[in-house]
N, CA, C and O atoms as a GROMACS GRO file, in nm:
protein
  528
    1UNK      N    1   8.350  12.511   5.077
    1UNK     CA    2   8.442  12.399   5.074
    1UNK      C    3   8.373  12.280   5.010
    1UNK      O    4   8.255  12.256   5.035
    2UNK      N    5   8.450  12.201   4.923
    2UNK     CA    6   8.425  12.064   4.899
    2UNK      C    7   8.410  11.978   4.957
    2UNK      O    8   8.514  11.939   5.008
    3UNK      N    9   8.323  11.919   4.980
    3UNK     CA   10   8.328  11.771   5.125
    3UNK      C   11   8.261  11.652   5.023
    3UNK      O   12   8.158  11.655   4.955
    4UNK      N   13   8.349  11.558   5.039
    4UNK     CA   14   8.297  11.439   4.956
    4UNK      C   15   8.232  11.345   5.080
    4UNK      O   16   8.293  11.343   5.187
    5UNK      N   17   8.127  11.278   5.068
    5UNK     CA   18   8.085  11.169   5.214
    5UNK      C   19   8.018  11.018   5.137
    5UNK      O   20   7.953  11.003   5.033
    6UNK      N   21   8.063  10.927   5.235
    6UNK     CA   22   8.003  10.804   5.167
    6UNK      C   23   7.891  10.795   5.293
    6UNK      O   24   7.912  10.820   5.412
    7UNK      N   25   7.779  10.755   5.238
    7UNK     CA   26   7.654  10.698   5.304
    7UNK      C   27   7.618  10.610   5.339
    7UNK      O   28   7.594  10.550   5.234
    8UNK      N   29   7.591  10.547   5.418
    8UNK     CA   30   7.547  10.368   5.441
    8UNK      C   31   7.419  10.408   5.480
    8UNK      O   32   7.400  10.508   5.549
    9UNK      N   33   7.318  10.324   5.433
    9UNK     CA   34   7.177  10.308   5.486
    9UNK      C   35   7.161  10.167   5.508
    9UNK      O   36   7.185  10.080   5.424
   10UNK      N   37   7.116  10.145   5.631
   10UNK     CA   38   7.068   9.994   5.674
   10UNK      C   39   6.921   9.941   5.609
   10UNK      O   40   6.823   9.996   5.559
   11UNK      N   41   6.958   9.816   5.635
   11UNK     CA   42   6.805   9.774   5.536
   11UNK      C   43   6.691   9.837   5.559
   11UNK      O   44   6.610   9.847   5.467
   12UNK      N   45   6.660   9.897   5.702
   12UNK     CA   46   6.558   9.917   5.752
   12UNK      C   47   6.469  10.102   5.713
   12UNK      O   48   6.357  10.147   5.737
   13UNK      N   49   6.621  10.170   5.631
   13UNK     CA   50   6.651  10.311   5.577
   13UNK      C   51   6.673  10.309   5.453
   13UNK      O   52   6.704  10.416   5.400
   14UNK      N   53   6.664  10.189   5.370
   14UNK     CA   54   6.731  10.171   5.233
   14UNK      C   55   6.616  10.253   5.172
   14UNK      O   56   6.661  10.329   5.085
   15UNK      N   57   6.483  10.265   5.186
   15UNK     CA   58   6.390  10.230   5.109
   15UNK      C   59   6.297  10.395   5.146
   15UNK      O   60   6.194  10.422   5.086
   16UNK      N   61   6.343  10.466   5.227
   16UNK     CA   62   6.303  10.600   5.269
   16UNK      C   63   6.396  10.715   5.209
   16UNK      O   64   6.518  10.723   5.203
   17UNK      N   65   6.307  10.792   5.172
   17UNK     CA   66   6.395  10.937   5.134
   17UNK      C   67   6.467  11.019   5.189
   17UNK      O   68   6.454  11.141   5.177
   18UNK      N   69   6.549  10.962   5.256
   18UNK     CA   70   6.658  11.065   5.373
   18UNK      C   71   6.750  11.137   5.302
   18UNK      O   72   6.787  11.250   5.333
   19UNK      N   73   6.780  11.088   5.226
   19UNK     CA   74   6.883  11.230   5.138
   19UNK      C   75   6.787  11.323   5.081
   19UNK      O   76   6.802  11.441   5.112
   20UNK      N   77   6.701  11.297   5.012
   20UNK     CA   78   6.586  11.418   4.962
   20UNK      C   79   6.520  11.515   5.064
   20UNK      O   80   6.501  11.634   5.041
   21UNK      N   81   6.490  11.455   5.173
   21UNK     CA   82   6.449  11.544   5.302
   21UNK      C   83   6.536  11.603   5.320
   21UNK      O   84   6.508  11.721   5.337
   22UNK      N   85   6.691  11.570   5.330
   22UNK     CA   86   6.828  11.639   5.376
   22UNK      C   87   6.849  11.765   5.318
   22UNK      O   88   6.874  11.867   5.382
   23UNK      N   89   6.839  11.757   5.186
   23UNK     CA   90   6.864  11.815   5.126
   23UNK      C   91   6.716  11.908   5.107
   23UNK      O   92   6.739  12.028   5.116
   24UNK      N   93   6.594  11.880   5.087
   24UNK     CA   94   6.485  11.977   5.111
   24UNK      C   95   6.527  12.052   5.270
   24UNK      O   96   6.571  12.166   5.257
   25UNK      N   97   6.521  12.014   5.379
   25UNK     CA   98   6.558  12.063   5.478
   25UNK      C   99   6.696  12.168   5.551
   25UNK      O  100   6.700  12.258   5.635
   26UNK      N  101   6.797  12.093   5.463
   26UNK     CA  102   6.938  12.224   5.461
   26UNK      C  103   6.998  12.304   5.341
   26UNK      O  104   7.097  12.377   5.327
   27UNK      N  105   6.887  12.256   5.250
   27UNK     CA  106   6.919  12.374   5.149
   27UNK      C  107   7.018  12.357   5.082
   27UNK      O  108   7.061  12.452   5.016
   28UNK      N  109   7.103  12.193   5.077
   28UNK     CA  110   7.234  12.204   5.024
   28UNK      C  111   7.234  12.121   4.945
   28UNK      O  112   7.206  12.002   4.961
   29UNK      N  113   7.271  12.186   4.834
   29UNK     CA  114   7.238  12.110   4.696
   29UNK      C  115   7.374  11.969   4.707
   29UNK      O  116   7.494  11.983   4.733
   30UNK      N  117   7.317  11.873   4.684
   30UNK     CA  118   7.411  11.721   4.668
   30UNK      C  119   7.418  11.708   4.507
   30UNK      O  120   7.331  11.745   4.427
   31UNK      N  121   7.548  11.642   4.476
   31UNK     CA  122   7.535  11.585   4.404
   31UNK      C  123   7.647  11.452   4.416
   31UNK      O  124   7.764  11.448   4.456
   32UNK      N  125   7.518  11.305   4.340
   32UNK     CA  126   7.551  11.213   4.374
   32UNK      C  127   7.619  11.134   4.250
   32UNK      O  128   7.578  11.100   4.138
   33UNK      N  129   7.774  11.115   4.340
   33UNK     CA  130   7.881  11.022   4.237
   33UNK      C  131   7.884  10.892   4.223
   33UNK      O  132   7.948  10.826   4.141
   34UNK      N  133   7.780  10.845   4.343
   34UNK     CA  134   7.815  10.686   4.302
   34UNK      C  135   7.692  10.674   4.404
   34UNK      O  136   7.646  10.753   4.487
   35UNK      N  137   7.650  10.512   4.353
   35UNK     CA  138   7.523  10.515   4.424
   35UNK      C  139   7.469  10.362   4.384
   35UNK      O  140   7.406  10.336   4.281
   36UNK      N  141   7.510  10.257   4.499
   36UNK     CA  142   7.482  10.099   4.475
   36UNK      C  143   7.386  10.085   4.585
   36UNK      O  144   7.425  10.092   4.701
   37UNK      N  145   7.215  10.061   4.545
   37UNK     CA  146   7.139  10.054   4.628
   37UNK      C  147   7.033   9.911   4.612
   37UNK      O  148   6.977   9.894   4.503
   38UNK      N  149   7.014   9.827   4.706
   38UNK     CA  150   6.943   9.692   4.697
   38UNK      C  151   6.878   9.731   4.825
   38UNK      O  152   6.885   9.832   4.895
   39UNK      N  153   6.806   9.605   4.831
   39UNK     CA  154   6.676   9.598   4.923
   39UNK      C  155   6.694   9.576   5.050
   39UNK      O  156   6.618   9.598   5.145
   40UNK      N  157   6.853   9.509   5.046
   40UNK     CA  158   6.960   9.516   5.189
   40UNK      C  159   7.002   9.602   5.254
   40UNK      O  160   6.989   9.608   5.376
   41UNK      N  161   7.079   9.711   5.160
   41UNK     CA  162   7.162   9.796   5.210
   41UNK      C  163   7.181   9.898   5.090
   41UNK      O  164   7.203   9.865   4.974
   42UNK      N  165   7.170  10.018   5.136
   42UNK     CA  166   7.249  10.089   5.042
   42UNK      C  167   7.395  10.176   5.076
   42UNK      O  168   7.429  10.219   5.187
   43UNK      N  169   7.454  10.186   4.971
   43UNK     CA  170   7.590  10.274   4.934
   43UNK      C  171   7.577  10.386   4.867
   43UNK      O  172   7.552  10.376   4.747
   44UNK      N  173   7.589  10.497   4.917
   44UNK     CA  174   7.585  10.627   4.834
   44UNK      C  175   7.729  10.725   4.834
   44UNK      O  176   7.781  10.740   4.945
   45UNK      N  177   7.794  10.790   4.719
   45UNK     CA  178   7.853  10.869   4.746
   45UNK      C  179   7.840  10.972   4.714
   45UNK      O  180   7.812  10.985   4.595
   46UNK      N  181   7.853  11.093   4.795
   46UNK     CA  182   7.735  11.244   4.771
   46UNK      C  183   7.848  11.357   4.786
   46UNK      O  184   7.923  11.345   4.882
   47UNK      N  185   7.868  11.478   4.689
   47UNK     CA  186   8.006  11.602   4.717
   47UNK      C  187   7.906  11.682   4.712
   47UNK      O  188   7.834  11.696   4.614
   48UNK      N  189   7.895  11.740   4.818
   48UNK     CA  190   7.874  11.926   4.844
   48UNK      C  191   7.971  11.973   4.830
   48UNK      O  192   8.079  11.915   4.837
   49UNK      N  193   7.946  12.135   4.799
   49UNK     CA  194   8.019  12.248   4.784
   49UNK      C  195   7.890  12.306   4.891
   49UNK      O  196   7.769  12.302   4.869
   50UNK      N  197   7.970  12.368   5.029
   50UNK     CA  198   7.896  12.418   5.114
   50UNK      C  199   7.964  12.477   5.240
   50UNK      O  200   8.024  12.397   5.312
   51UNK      N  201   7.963  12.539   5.258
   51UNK     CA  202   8.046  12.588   5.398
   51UNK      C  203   8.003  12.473   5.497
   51UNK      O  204   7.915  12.388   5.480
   52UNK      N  205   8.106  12.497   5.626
   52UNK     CA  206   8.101  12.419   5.741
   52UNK      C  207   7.972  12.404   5.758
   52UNK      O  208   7.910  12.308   5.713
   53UNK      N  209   7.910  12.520   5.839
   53UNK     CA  210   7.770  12.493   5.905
   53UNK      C  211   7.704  12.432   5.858
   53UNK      O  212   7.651  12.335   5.913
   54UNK      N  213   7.674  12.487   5.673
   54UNK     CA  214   7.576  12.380   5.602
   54UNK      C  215   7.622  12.251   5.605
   54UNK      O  216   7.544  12.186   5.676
   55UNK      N  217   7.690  12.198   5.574
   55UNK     CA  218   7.795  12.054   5.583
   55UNK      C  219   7.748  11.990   5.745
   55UNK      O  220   7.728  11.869   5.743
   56UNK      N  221   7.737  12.032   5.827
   56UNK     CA  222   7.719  12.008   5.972
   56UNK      C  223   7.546  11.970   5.984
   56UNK      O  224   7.493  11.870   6.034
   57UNK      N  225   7.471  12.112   5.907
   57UNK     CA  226   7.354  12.062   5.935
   57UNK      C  227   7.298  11.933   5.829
   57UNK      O  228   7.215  11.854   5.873
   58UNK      N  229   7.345  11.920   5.696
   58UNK     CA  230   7.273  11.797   5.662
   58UNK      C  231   7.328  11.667   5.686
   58UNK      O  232   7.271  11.561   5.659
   59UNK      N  233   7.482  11.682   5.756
   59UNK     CA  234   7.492  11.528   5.817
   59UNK      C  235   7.442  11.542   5.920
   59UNK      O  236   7.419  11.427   5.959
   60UNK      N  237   7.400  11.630   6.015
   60UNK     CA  238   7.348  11.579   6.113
   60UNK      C  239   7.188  11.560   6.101
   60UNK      O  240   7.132  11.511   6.199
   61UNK      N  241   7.118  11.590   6.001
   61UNK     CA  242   6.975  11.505   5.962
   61UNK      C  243   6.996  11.360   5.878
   61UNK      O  244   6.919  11.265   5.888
   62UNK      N  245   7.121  11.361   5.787
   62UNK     CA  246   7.122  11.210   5.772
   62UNK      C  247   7.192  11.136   5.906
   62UNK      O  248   7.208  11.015   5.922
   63UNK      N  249   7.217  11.205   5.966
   63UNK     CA  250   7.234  11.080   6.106
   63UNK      C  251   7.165  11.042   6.181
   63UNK      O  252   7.158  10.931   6.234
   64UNK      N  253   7.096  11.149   6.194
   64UNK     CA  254   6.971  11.148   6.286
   64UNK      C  255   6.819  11.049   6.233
   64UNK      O  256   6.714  11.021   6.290
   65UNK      N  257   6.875  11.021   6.099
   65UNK     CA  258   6.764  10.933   5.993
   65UNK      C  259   6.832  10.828   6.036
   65UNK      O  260   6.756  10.733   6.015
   66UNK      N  261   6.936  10.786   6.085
   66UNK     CA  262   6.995  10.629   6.054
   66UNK      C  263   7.092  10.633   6.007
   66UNK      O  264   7.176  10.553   6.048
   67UNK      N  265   7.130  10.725   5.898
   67UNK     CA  266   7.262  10.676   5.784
   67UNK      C  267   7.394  10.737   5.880
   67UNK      O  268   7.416  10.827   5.960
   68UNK      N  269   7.467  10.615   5.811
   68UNK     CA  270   7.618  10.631   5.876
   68UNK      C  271   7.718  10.708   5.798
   68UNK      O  272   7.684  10.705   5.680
   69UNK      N  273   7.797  10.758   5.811
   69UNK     CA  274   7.867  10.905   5.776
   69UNK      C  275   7.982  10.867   5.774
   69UNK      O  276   8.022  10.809   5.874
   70UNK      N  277   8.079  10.886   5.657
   70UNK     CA  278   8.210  10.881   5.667
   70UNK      C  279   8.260  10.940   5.556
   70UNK      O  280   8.244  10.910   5.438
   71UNK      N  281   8.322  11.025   5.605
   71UNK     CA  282   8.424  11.194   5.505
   71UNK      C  283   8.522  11.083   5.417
   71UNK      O  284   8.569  10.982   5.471
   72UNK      N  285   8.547  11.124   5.258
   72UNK     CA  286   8.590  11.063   5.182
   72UNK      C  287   8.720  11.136   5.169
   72UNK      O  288   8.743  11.177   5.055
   73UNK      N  289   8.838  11.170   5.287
   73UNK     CA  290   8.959  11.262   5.249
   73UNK      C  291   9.029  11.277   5.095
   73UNK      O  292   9.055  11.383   5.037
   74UNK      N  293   9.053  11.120   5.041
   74UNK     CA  294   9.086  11.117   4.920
   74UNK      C  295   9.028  11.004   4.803
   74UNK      O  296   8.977  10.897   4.836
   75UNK      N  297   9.043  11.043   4.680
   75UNK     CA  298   8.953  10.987   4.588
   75UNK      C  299   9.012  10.831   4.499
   75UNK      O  300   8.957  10.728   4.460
   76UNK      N  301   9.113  10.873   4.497
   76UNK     CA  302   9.213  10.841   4.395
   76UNK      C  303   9.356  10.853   4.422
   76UNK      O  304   9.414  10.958   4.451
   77UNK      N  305   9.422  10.708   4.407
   77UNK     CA  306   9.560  10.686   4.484
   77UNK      C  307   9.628  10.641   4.366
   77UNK      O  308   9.581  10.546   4.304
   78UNK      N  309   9.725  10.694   4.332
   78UNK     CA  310   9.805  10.594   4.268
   78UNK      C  311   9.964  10.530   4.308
   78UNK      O  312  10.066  10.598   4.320
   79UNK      N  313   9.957  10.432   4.320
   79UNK     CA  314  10.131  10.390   4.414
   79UNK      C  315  10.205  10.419   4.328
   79UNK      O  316  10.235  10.327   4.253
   80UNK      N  317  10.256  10.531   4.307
   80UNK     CA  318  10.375  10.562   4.213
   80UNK      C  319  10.497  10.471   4.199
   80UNK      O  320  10.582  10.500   4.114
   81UNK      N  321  10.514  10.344   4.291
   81UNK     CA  322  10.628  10.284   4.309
   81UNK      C  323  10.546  10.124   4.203
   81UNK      O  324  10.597  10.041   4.128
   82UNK      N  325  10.453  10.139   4.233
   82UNK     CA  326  10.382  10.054   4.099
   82UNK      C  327  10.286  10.071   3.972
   82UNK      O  328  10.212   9.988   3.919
   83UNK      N  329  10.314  10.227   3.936
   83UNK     CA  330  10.278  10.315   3.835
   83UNK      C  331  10.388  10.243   3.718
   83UNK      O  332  10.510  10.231   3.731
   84UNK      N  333  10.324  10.211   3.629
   84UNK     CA  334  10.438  10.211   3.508
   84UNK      C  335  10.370  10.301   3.407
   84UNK      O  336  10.406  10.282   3.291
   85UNK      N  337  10.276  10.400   3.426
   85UNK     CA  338  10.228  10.516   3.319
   85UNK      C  339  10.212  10.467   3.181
   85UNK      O  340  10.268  10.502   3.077
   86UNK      N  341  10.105  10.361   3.208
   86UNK     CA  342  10.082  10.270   3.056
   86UNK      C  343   9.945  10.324   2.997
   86UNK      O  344   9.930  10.297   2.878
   87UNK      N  345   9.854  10.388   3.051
   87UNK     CA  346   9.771  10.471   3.043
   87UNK      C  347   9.650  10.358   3.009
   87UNK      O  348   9.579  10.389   2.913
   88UNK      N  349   9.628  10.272   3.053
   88UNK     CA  350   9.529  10.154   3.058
   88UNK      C  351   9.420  10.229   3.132
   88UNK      O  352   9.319  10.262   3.071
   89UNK      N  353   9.431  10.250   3.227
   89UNK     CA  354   9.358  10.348   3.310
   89UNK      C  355   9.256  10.458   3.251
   89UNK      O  356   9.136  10.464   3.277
   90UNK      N  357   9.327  10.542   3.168
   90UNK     CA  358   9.291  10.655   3.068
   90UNK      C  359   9.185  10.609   3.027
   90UNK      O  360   9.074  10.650   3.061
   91UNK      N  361   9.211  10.502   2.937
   91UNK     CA  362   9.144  10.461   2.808
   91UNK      C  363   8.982  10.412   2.881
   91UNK      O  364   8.874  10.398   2.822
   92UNK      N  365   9.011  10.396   3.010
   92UNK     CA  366   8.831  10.366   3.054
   92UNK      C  367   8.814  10.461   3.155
   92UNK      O  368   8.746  10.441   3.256
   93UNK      N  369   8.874  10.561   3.130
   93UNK     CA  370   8.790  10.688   3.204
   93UNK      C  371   8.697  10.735   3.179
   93UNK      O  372   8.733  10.766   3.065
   94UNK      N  373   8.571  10.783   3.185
   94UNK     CA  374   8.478  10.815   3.166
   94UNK      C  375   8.475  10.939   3.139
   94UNK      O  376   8.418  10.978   3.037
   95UNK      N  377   8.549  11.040   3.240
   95UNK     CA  378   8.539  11.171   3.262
   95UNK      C  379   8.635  11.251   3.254
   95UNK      O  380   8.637  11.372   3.277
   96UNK      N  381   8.751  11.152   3.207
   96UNK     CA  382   8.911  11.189   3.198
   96UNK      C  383   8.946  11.288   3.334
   96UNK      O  384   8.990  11.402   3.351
   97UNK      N  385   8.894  11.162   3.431
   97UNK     CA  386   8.967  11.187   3.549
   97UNK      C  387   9.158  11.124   3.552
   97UNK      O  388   9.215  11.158   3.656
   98UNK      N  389   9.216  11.072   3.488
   98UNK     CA  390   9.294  10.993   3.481
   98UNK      C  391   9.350  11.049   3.365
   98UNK      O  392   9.280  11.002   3.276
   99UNK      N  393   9.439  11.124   3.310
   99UNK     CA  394   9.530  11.178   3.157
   99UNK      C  395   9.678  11.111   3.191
   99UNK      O  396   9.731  11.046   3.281
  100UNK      N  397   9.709  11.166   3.069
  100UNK     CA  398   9.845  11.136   3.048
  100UNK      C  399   9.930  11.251   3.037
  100UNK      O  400   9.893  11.314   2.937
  101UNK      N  401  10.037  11.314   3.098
  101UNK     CA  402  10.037  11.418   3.060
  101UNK      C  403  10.152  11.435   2.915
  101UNK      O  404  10.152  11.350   2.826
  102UNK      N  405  10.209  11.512   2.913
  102UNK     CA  406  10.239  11.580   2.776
  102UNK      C  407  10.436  11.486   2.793
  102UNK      O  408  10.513  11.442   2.707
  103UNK      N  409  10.445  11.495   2.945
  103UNK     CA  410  10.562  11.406   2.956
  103UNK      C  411  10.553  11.233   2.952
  103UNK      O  412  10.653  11.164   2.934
  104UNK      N  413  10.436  11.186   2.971
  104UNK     CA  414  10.412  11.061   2.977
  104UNK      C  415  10.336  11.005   3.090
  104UNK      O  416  10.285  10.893   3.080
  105UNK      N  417  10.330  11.055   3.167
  105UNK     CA  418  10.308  11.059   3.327
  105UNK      C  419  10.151  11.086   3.332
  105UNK      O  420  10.081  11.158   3.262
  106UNK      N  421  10.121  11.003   3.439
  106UNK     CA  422   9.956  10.988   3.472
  106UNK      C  423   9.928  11.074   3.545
  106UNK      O  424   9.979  11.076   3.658
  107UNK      N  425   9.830  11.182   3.500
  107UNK     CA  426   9.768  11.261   3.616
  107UNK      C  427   9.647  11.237   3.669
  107UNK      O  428   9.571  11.167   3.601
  108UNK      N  429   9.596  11.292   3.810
  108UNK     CA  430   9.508  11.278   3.859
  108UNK      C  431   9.388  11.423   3.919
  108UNK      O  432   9.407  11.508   4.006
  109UNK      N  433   9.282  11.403   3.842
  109UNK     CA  434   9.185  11.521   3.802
  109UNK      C  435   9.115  11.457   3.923
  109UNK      O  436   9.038  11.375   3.872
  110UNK      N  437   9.101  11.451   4.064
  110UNK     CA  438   9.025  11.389   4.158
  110UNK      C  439   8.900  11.515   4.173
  110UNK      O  440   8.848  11.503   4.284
  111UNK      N  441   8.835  11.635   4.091
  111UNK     CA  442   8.722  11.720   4.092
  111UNK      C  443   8.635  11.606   3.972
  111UNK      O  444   8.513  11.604   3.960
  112UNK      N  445   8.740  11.507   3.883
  112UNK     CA  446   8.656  11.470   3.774
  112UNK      C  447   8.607  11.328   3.853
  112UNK      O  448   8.506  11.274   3.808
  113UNK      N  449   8.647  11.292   3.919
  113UNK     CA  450   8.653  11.134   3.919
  113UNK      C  451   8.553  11.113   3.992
  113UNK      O  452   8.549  11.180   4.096
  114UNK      N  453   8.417  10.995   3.958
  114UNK     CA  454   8.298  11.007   3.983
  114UNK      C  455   8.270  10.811   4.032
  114UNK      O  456   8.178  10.730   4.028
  115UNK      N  457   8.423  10.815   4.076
  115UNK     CA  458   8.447  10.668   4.161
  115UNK      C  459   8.365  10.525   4.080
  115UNK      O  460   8.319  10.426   4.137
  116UNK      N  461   8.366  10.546   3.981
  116UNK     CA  462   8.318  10.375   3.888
  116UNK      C  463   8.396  10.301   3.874
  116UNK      O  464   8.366  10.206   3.802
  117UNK      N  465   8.536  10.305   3.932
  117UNK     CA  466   8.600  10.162   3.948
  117UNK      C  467   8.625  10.127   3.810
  117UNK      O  468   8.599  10.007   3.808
  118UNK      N  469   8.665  10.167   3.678
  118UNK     CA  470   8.713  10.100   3.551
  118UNK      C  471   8.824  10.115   3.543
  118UNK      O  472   8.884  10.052   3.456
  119UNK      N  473   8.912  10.221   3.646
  119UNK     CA  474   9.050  10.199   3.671
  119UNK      C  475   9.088  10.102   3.755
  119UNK      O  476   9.210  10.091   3.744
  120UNK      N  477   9.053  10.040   3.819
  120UNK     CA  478   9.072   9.958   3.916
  120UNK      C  479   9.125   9.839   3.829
  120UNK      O  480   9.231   9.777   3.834
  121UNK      N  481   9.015   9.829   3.748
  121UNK     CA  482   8.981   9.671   3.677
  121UNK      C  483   9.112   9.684   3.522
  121UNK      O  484   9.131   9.583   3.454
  122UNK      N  485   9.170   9.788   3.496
  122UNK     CA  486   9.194   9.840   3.379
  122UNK      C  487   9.388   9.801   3.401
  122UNK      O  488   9.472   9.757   3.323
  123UNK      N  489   9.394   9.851   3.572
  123UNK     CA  490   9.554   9.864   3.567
  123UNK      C  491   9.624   9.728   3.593
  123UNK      O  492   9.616   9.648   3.686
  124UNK      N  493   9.693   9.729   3.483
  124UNK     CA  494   9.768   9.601   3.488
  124UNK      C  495   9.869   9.546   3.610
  124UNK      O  496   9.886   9.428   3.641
  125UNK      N  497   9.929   9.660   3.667
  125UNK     CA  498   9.972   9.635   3.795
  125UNK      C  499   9.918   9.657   3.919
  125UNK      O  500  10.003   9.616   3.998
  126UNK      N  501   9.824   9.699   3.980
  126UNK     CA  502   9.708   9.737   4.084
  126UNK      C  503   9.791   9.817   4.132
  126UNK      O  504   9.850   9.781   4.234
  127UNK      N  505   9.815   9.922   4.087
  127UNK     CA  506   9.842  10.028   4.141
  127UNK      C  507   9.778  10.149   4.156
  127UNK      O  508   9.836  10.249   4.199
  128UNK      N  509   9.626  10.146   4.115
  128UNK     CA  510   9.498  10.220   4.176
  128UNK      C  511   9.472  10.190   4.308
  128UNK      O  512   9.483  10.082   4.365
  129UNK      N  513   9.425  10.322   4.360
  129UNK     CA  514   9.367  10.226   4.508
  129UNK      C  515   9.210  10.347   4.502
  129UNK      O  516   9.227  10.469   4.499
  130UNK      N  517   9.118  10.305   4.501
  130UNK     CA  518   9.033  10.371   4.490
  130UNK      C  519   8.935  10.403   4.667
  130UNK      O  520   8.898  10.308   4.736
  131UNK      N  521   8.914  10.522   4.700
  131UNK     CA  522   8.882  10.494   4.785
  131UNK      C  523   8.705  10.572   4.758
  131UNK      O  524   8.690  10.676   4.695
  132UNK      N  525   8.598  10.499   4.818
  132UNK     CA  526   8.451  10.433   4.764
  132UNK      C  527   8.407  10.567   4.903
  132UNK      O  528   8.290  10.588   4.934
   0.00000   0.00000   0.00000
């Protein structure tokens, strides 16, 4: 299964290797989509592909390090009731998480979307809702 998770590390964890141990220790390969880290605090967002158990054992060594845990259900929202399918969005996709399709209509590739926020800033009506 896919599990997307956002990370918080407190100032006092910012600066230690707890995802590298996590991941030396449960064997479960991460890979990281987003990742805003200062001397305060850091923000990480990390998707395994891993069955339950594995999924179980490396949040429970990043918890047990400090970091706070919270499952990312969905990636990418769009309010269809303030969609006008102008494809502003598109044009600063990175990964063409965001198309147009063949009818006009915005689709959403949420396996592509690697959460950088240039849709956010892009749609003329805020009808992204990105969730971090």
């Amino acid at each position: 299964m896919k599990v997307r998770l956002e990370l918080k590390y407190s100032p006092t964890h910012v600066n230690r290797p707890i995802l590298a141990r996590a991941i030396l220790e449960s064997g479960v390969p991460v890979n990281i989509l987003n990742a805003r880290l200062t001397a305060s605090e850091g923000l990480m967002t990390i998707e395994m592909d891993a069955d339950e158990k594995a999924v179980a054992k490396i949040t429970e060594i990043l918890r047990s390090n400090g970091v706070q845990i919270k499952e990312i259900p969905r990636y990418v929202e769009i309010d269809r009731n303030r969609c006008i399918d102008c494809g502003a969005c598109t044009s600063v996709c990175p990964t063409d998480a965001l198309t147009l399709s063949h009818e006009g209509r915005l689709t959403v590739n949420e396996e592509k979307c690697v959460l950088c926020g240039n849709c956010l800033k892009a749609c003329p009506v805020k009808a992204v809702t990105l969730y971090r």
